[in-house]
C-alpha positions as a Markdown table, in Angstrom:
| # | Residue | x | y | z |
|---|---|---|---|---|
| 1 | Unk | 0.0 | 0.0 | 0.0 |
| 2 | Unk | 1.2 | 3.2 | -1.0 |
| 3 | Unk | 0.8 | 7.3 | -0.4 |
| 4 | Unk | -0.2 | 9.9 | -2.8 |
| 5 | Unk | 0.6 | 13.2 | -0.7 |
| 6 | Unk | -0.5 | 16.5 | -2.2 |
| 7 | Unk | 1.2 | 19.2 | 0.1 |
| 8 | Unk | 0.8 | 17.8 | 3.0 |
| 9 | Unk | 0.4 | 14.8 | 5.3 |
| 10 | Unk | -2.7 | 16.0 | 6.0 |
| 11 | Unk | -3.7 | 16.0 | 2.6 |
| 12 | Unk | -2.7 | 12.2 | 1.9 |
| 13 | Unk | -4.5 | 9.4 | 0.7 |
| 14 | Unk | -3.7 | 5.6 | 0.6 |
| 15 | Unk | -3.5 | 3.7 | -2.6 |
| 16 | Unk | -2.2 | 0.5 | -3.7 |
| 17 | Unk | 1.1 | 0.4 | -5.0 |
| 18 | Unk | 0.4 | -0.8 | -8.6 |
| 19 | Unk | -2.3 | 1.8 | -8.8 |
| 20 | Unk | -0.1 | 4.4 | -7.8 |
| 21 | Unk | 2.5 | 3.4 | -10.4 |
| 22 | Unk | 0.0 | 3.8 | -13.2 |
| 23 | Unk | -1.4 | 7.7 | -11.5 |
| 24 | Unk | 1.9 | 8.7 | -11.3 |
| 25 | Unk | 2.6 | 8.4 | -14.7 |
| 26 | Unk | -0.6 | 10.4 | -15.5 |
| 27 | Unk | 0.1 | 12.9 | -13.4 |
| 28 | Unk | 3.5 | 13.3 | -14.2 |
| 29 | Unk | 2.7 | 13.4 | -18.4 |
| 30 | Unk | -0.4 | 16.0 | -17.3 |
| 31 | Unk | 1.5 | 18.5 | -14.8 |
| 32 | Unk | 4.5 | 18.2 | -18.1 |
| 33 | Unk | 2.1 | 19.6 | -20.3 |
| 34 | Unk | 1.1 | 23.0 | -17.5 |
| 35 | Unk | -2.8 | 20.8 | -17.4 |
| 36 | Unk | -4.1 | 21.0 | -14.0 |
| 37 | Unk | -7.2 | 18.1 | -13.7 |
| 38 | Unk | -9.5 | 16.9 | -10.4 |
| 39 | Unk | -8.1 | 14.0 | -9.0 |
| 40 | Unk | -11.4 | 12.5 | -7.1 |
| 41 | Unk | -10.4 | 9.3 | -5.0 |
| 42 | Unk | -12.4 | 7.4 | -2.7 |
| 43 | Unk | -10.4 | 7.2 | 1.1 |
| 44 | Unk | -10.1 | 3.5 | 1.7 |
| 45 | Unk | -11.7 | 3.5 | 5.3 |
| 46 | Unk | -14.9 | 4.0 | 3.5 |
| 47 | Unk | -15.6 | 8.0 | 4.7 |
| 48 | Unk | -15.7 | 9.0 | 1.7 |
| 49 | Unk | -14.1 | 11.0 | -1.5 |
| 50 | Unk | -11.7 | 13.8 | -1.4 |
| 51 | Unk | -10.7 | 15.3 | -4.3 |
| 52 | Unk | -7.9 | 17.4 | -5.2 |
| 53 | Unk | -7.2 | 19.8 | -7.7 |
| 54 | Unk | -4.1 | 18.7 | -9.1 |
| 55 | Unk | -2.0 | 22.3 | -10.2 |
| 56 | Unk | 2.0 | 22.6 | -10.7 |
| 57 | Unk | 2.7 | 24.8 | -7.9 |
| 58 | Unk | 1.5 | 22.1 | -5.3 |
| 59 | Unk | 4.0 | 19.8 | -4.1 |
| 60 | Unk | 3.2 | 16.0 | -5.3 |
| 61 | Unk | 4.8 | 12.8 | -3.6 |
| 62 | Unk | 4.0 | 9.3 | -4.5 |
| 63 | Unk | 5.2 | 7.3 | -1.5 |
| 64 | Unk | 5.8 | 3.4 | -2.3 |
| 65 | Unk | 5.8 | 1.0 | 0.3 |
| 66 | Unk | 6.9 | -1.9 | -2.1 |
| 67 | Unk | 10.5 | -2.6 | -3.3 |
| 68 | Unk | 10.1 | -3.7 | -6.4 |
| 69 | Unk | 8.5 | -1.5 | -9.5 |
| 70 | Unk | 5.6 | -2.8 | -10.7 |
| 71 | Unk | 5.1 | -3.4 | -14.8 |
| 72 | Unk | 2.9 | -0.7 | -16.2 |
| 73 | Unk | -0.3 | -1.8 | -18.3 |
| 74 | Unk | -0.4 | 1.0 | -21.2 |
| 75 | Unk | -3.9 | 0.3 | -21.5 |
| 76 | Unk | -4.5 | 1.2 | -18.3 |
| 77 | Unk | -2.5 | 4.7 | -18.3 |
| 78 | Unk | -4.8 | 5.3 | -21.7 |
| 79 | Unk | -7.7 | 5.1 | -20.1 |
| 80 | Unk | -6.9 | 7.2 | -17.1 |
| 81 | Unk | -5.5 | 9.8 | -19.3 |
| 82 | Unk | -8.5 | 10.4 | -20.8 |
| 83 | Unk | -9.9 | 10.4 | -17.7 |
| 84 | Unk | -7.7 | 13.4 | -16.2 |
| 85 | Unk | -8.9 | 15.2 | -19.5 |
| 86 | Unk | -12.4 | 14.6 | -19.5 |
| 87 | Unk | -15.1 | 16.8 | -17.2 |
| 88 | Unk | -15.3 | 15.0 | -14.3 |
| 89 | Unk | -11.0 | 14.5 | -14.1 |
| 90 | Unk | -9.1 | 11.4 | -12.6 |
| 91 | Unk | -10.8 | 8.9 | -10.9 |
| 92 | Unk | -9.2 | 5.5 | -10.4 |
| 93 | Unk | -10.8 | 3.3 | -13.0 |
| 94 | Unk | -10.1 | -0.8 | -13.0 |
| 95 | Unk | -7.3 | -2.0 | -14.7 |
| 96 | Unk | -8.1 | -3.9 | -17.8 |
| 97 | Unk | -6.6 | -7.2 | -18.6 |
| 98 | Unk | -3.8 | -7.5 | -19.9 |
| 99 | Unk | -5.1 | -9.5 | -23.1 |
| 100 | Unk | -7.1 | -6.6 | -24.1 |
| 101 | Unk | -3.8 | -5.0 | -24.4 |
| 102 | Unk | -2.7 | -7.7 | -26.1 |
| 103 | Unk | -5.5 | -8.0 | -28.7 |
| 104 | Unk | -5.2 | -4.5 | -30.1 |
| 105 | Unk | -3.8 | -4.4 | -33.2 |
| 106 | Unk | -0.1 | -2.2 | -33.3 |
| 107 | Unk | -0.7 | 1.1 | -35.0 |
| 108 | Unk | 0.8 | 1.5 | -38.5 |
């Protein structure tokens, strides 16, 4: 289990490691391009959502409690990108399997 921290401590959130790979890689490519989102996340005690609107002058840190790096689904960054541009921002979605990946045809 990991940490996104936006700030704060007191603005901190608990995610799972694997999950948090995959956000920071969306955050990361959004913030690169100056495009601040809504990140809405559910808290994992179950009292509720907090959302946060992500913005470059707001310290980010993605604490990982794991040692090992976990493989990234592209599929999976995909659809959350499009989900940090759309009008209700970044939610966590569910990863899709990896043969869905697998079954797209390569681009030309």
């Amino acid at each position: 289990m990991g940490r996104f921290i936006y700030d704060t401590n007191a603005n901190s959130v608990d995610i799972d490691d694997r999950t948090l790979a995959h956000l920071r890689i969306v955050m990361m490519n959004k913030l690169r391009r100056s495009e601040p989102f809504m990140f809405d996340v559910e808290i994992g005690d179950g009292s509720g959502r907090r959302s946060f609107w992500i913005h470059p002058s707001v310290p980010i840190q993605f604490h990982f409690f794991g040692s090992r790096q976990p493989r990234i689904n592209r599929r999976w960054v995909e659809e959350l990108m499009l989900a940090a541009s759309g009008p209700s921002g970044l939610t966590i979605l569910p990863e899709p399997s990896e043969e869905d990946e697998s079954s797209q045809p390569e681009p030309a």
